[in-house]
N, C-alpha and C positions, 0 to 999 in steps of 0.2 A: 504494500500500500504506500502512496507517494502522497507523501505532506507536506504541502506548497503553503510559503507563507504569506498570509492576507496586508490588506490593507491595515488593517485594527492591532495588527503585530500580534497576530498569534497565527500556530500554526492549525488549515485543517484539512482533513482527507476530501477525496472528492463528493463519500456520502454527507458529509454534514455541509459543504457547499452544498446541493440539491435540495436538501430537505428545507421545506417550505417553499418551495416555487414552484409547483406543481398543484392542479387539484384532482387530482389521482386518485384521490378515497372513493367517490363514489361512482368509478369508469367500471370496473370490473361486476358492480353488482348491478347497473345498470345493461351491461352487457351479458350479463348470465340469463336477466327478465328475459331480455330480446332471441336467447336463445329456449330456452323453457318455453315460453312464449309460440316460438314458431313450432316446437314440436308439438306441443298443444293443438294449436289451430290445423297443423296437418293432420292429429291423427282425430279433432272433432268434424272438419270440415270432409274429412273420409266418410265417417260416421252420418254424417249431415246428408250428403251426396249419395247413398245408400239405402237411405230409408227416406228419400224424396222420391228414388228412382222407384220403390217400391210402392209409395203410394197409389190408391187405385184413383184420385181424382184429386183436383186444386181448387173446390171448392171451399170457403167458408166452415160451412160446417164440416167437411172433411179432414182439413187441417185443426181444426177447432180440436175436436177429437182424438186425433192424432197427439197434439200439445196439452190435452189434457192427462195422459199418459204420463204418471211420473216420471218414470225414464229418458221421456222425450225431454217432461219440462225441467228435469236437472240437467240434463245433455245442453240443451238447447239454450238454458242459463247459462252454462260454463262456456260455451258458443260464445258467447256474445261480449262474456267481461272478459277472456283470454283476447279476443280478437282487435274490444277497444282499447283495451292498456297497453299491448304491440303495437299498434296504432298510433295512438299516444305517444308512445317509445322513440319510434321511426318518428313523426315527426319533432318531437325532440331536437333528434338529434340532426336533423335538416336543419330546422333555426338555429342553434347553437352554432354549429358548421356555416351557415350562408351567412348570418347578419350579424354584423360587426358593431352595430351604434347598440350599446349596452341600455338605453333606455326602449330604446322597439324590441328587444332581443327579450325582454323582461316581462315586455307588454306580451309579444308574441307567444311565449312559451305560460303565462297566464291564460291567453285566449285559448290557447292547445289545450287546456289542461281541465278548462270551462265547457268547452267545448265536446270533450270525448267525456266528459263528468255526465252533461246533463244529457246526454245522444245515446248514452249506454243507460241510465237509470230510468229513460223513459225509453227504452226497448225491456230490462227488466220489469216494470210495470205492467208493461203491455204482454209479454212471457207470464208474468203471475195471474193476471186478470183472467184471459185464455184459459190458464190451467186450471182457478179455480172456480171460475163460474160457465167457463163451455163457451 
């Protein structure tokens, strides 16, 4: 290990140069979501695409009945908040990445965040409503 010596007149390794200039805490668990995340959504949206494909009709009441089905309507919950907080995720990580001016960047990932809150809690709504009254 090489210990170069600072301005302040002491000597320090290259780890404790680095540390604090980074924000690196929360890259790796944000990237774990994104990956849990995508394998989630392939193997609901498998799931999804398989018991659509089996449906005998798209009517109303058809699917009504169908979401009434426990199964379906925990499936079909877990559908929808794995798929908006990947969502979320992804675009994250576009604002952060494209825009530079820290006060739209703030705004932006606010409205992201407003946004897939209230788009995924009024699809959950409308999944429970479905399920428990047909």
């Amino acid at each position: 290990m090489k210990l170069k010596w600072e301005d302040d007149g002491t000597f320090k390794s290259p780890l404790s140069r680095a540390r604090g200039l980074g924000s690196a805490g929360g890259a790796v668990t944000h990237w774990w979501h994104q990956r849990l995340t995508s394998v989630a959504n392939l193997l609901l949206m498998l799931w999804l695409v398989c018991a659509a494909a089996q449906m005998p009709g798209w009517s109303y009441d058809v699917v009504a009945g169908w979401l009434a089905q426990p199964i379906n309507a925990v499936l079909m919950l877990l559908s929808v908040i794995s798929v908006f907080y990947h969502a979320a995720l992804g675009c994250q990580v576009i604002a952060e990445d494209y825009i530079h001016h820290e006060g739209l960047k703030i705004f932006k990932l606010g409205g992201i965040r407003l946004f897939f809150l209230a788009t995924g809690v009024t699809c959950v709504f409308s999944i429970l409503k479905i399920a428990f009254t047909g």
